[in-house]
LUMLUM-986520 format. One line per field, with one value per residue (C-alpha): x, z, y; residue number from 0; chain. Coordinates in Angstrom, 3 decimals, decimal comma. Example, Ala and Ser with C-alpha at 12.3 -4.5 7.8 and 13.67 -1.06 7.14 Angstrom:
REM residues 2
u <- 12,300|13,670
w <- 7,800|7,140
v <- -4,500|-1,060
resi <- 0|1
chain <- A|A
//
This chain:
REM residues 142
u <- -0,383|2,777|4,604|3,068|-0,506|-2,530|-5,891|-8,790|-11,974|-15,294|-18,121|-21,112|-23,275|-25,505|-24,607|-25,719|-25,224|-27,703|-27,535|-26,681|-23,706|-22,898|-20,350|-17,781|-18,168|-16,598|-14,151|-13,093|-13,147|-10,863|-8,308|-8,289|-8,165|-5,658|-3,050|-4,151|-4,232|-0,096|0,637|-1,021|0,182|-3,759|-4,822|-8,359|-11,403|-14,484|-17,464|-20,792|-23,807|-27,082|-26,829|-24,733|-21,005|-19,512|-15,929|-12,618|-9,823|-6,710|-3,309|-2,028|-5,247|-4,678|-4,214|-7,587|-9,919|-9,226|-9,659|-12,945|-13,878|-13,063|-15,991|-18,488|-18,435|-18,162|-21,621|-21,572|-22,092|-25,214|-25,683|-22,446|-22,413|-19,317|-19,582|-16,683|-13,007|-10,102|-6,469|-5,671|-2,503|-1,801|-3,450|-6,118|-5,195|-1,279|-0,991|-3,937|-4,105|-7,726|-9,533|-13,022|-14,568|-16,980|-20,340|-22,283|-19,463|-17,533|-13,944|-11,951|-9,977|-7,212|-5,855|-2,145|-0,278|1,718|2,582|-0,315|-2,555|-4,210|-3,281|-5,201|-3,064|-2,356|-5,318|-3,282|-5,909|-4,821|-6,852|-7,459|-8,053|-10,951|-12,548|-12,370|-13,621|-16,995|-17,250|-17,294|-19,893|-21,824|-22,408|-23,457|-27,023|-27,744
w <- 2,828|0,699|0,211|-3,215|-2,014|-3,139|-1,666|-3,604|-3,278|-5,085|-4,413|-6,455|-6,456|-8,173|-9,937|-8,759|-11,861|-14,168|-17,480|-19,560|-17,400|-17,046|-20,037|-19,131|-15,671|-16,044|-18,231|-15,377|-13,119|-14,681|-15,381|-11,385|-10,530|-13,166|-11,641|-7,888|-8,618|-9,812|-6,650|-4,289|-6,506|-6,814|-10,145|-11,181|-13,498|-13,457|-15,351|-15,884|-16,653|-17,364|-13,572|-11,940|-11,469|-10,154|-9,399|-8,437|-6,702|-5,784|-3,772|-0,182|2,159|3,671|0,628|-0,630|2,175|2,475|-1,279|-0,565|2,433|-0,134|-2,524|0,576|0,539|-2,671|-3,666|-7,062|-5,471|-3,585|-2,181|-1,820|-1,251|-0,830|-2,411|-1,458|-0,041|0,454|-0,463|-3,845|-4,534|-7,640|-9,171|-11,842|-13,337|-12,823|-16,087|-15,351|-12,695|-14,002|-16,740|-18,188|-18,712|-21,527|-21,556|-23,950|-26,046|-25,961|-26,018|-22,011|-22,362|-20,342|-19,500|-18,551|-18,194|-20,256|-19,092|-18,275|-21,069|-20,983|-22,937|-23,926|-22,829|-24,384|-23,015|-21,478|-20,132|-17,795|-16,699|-13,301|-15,376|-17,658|-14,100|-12,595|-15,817|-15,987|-11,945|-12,440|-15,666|-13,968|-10,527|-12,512|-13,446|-10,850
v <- -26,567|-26,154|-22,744|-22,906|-22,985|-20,042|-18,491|-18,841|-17,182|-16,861|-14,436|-13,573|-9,917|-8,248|-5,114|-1,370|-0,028|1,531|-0,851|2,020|2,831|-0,425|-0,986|1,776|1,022|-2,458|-1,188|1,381|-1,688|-3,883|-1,036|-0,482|-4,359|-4,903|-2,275|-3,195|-6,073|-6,530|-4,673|-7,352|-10,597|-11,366|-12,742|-13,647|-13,598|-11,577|-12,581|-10,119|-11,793|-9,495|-7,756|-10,481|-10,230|-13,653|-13,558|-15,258|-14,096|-15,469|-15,110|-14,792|-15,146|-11,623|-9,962|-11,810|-10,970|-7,307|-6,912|-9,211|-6,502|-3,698|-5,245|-5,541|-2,388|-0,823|0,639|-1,172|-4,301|-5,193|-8,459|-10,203|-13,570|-15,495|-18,606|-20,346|-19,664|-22,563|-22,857|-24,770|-26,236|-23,476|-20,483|-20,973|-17,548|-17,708|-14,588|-12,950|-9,941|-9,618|-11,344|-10,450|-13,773|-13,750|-15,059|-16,611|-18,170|-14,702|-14,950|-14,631|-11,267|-11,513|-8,191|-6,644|-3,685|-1,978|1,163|3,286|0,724|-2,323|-4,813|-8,243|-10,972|-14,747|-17,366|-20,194|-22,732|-25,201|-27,974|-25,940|-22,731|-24,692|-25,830|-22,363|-20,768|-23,198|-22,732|-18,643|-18,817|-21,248|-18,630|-16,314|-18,145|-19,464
resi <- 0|1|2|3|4|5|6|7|8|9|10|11|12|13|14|15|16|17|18|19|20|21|22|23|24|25|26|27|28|29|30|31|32|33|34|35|36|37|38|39|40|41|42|43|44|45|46|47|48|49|50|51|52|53|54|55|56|57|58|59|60|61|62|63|64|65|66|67|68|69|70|71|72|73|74|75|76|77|78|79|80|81|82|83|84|85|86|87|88|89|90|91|92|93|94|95|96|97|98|99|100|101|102|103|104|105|106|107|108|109|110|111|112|113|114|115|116|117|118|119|120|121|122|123|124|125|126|127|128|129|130|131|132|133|134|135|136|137|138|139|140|141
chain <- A|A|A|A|A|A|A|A|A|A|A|A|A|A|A|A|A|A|A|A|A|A|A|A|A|A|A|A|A|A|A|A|A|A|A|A|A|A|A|A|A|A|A|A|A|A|A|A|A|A|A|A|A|A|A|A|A|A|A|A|A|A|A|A|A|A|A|A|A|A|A|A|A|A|A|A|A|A|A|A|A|A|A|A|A|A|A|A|A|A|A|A|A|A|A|A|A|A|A|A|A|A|A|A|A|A|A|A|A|A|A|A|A|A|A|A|A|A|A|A|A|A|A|A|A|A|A|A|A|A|A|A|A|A|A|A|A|A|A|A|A|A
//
């Protein structure tokens, strides 16, 4: 692999979250991943889908996995199945440290930090990005 190769992984879960809870709970979510996130150079998209959650995350493979072994075990998840893992030649999400990916024709909000507040970012698609998006929407019904 090249120096520029980046770590890509995909799992899929079903939520643990009562429905009613569920809306602020993603919202506490993404504020979390979104600063964690910047730390640890991982970017990615998240996509919620009635009770399924279907994610990607990418960066160095260490860095990846132990964030992957952190969602194992977080009791918000329940089955987590990783769908696949390789290295790709260059990040999908390159701006995003987390992105809620809408569903249904809803627009991608990509998310960043400014100062203590999330902001919505630019959408740059790339031809990678546009294959990654359709990948992560399509996990999520199946």
């Amino acid at each position: 692999m090249s120096d520029k190769s980046v770590f890509r992984l995909l799992y899929r879960s079903q939520s643990a979250v009562p429905v009613d809870k569920a809306s602020a709970e993603v919202s506490s979510i993404m504020a979390v991943a979104n600063e964690n996130n910047a730390k640890r150079n991982i970017t990615g998209a998240l996509v919620l889908h009635e009770d399924t959650f279907a994610q990607f995350l990418e960066g160095e493979e260490d860095m990846v996995v132990s964030l992957f072994e952190t969602i194992q075990k977080d009791p918000r998840h329940r089955n987590v199945e990783l769908l696949w893992a390789k290295h790709m030649p260059e990040r999908a999400f390159p701006e995003w440290h987390m992105v809620l990916v809408g569903d249904n024709g809803q627009p991608d909000l990509p998310l960043f930090n400014i100062g203590h507040k999330l902001a919505v970012a630019e959408r740059e698609d790339n031809p990678e990005q546009k294959r990654a998006l359709a990948n992560l929407r399509a996990a999520v019904r199946k």
